[in-house]
Backbone bond lengths (Angstrom), bond angles and torsions (degrees), N, CA, C in turn:
res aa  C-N    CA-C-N  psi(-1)  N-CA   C-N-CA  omega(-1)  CA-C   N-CA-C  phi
1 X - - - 1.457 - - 1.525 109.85 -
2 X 1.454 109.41 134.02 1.627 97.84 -176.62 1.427 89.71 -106.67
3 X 1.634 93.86 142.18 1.572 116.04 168.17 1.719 121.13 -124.05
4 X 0.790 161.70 -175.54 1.398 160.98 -117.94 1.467 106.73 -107.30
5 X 1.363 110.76 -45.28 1.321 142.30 147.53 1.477 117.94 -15.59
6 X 1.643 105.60 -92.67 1.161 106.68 164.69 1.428 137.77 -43.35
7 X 1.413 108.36 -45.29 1.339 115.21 -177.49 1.112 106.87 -53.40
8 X 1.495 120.05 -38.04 1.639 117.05 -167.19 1.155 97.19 -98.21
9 X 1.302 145.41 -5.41 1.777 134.02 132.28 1.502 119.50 -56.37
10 X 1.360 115.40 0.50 1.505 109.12 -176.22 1.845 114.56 -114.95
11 X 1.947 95.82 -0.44 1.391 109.64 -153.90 1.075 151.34 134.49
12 X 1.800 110.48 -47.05 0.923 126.57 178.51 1.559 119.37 -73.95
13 X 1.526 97.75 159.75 1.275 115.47 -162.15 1.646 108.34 -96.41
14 X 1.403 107.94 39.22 1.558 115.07 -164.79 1.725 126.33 -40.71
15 X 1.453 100.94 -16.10 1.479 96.87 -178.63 1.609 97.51 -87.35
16 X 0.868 118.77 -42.97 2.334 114.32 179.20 1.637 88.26 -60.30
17 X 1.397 128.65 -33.66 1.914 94.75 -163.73 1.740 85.59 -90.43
18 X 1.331 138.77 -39.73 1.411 116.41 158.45 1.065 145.85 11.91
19 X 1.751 99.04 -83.99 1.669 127.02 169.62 1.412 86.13 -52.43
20 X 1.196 136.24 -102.73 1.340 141.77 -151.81 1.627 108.50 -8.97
21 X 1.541 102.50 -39.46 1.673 107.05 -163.88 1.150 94.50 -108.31
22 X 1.459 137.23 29.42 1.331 143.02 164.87 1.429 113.72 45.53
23 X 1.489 119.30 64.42 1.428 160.12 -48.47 1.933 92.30 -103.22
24 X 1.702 102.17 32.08 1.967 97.27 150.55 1.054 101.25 -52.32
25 X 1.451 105.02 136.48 1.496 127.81 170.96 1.524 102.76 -83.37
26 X 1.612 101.12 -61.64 1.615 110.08 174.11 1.410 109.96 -26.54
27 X 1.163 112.56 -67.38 1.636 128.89 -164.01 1.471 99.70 -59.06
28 X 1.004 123.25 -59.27 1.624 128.93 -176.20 1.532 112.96 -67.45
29 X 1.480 118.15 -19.21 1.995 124.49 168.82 1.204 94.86 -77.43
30 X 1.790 130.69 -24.07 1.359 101.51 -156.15 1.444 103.86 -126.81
31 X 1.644 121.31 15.73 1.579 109.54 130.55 1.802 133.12 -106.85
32 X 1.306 107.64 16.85 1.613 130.22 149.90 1.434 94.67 -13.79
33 X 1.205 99.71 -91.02 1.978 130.41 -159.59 1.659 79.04 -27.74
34 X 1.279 102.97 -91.82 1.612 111.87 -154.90 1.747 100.58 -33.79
35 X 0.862 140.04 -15.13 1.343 127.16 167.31 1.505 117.61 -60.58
36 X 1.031 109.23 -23.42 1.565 109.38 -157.60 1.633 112.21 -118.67
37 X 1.572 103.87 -4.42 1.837 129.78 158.34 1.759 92.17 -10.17
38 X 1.373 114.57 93.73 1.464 113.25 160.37 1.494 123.94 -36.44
39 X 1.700 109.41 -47.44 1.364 113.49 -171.55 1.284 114.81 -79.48
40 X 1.472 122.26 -3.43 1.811 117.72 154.34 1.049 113.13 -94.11
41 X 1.242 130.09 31.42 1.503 122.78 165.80 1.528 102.77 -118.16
42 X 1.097 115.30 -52.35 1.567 137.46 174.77 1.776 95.77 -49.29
43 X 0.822 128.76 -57.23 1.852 140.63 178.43 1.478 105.62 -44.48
44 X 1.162 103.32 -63.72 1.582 118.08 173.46 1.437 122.22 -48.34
45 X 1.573 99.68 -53.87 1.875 103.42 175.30 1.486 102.90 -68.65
46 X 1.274 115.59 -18.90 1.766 101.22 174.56 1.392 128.42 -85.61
47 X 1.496 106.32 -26.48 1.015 106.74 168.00 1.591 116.30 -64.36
48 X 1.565 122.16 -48.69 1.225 122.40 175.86 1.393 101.34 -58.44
49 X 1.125 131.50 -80.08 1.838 123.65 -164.76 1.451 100.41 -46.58
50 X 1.569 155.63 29.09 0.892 165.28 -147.58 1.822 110.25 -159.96
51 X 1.075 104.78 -32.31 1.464 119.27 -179.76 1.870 101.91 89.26
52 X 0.891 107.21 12.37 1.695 90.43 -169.99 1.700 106.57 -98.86
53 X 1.513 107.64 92.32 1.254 131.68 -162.16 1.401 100.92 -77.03
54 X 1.338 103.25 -52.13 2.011 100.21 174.91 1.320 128.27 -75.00
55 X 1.203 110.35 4.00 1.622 114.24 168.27 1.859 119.09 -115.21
56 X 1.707 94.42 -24.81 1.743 94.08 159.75 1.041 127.17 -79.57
57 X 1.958 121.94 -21.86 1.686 121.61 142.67 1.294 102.09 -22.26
58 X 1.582 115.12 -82.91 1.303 108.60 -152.79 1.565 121.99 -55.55
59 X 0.957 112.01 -18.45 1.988 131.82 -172.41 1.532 73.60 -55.90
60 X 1.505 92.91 -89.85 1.695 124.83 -145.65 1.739 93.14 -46.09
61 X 1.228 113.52 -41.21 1.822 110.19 -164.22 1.841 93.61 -74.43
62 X 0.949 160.73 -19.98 1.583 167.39 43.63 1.672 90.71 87.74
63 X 1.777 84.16 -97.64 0.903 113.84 173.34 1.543 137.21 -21.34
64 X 1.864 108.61 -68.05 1.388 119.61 143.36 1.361 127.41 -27.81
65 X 1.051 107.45 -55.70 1.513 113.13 -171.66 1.656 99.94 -52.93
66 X 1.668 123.26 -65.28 1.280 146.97 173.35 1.446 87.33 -10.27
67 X 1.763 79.82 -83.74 1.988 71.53 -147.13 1.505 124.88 -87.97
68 X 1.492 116.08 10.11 1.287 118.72 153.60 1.437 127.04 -53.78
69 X 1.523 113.26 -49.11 1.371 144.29 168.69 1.910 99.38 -34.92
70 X 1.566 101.87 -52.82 1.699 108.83 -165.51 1.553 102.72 -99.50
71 X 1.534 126.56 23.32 1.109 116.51 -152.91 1.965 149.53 15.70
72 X 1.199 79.28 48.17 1.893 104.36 -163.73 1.472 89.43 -59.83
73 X 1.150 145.02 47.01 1.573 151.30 -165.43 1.952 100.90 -31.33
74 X 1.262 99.80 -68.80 1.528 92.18 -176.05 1.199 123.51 -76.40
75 X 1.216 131.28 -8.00 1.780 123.58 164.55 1.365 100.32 -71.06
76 X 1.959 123.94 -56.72 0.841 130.98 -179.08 1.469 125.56 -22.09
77 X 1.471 106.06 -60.38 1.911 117.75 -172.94 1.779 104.85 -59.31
78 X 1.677 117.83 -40.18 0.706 122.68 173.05 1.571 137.99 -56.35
79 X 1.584 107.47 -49.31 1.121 105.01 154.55 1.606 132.07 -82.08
80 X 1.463 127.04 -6.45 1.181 135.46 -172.04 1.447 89.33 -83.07
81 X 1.759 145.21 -43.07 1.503 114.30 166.62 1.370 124.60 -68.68
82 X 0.917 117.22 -27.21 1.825 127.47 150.66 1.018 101.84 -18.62
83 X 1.528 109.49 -87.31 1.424 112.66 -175.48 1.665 138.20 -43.72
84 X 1.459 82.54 -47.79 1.871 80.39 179.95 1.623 103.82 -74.16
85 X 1.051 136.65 -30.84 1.634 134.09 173.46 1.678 95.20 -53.98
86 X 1.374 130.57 -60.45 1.221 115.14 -173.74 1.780 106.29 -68.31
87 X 1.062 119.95 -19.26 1.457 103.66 -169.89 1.736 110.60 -74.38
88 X 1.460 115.73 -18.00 0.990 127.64 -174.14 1.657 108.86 -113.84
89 X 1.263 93.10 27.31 2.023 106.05 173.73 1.366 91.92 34.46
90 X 1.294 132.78 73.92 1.549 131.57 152.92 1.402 101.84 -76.07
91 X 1.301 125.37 140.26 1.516 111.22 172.54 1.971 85.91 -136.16
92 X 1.862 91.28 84.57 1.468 123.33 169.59 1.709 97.56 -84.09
93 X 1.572 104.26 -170.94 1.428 123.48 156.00 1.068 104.59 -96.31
94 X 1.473 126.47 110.81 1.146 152.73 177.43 1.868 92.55 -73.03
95 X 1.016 139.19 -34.86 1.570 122.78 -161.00 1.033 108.31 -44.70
96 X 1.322 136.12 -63.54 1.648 143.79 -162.13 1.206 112.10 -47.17
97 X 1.616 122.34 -50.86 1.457 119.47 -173.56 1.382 103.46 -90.51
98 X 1.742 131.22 -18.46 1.400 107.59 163.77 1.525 107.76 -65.94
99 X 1.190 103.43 -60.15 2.167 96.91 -176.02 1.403 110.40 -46.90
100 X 1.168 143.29 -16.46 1.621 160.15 148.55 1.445 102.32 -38.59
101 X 1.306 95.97 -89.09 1.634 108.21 169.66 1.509 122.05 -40.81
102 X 1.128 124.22 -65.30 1.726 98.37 159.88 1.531 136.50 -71.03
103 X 1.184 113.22 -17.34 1.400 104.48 168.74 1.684 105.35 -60.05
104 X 1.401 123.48 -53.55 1.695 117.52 -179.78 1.454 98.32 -43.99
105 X 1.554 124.39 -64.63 1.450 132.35 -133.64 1.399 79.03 -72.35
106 X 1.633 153.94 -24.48 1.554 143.65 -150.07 1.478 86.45 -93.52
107 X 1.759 139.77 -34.22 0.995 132.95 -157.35 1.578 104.87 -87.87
108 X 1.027 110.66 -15.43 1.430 123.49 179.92 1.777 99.55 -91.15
109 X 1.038 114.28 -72.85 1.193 122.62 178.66 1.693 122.90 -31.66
110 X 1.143 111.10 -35.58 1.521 109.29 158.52 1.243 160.74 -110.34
111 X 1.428 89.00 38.30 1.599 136.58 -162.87 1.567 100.02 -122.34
112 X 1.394 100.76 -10.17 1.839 92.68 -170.82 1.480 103.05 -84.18
C-alpha cells in the first residue's frame, strides 16, 4: 500500500500534489492508483511501436498532466521527454524511455 511516506521514499514531491488536493491526504492516496492504470501505459507503447505519434501525444500528454497534477516526480520526468519528442513527431527510438518508463512505473506499482 503506498502511503505518503513511501511516495516520498520513491521521489515524489507529495507536499505540491497535496496542495493540489487541498492538502487531503485521503483524497490525494486515493487517486495515486489511477496514475499507475497499467492499460495507459501499455496503450501508449502501442501506439508508439505502431508509429501513431499523434495519438500517443495524446496518451503521454494525458498522462503528463496525471502525474504532474499528483506530483509523481519520477514517472513524470520520464514521460514529460516522451512527450515533447512526440509533440514534435520525433520518430526517435522510443525503446529506452519506454523500458525507462516501466522500470519507474514497476517501482511504483508494487508498493500499491
Amino acid at each position: 500500500m503506498l502511503t505518503i511516506e513511501k511516495l516520498d521514499e520513491l521521489g515524489c514531491d507529495t507536499s505540491d500534489g497535496l496542495k493540489r488536493c487541498m492538502d487531503d491526504r485521503e483524497f490525494y492516496l486515493s487517486l495515486v492508483p489511477g496514475a499507475f492504470d497499467k492499460k495507459r501505459y501499455e496503450a501508449l507503447e502501442k501506439k508508439i511501436n505502431e508509429g501513431d505519434l499523434k495519438n500517443a501525444f495524446e496518451d503521454a500528454h494525458a498522462l503528463k498532466g496525471v502525474l504532474s497534477n499528483l506530483a509523481i516526480t519520477p514517472l513524470f520526468d520520464v514521460i514529460n521527454r516522451m512527450t515533447e519528442l512526440l509533440r514534435a513527431g520525433e520518430k526517435v527510438d522510443y525503446g529506452p524511455l519506454i523500458a525507462e518508463m516501466w522500470e519507474v512505473q514497476k517501482k511504483f506499482e508494487i508498493n500499491l
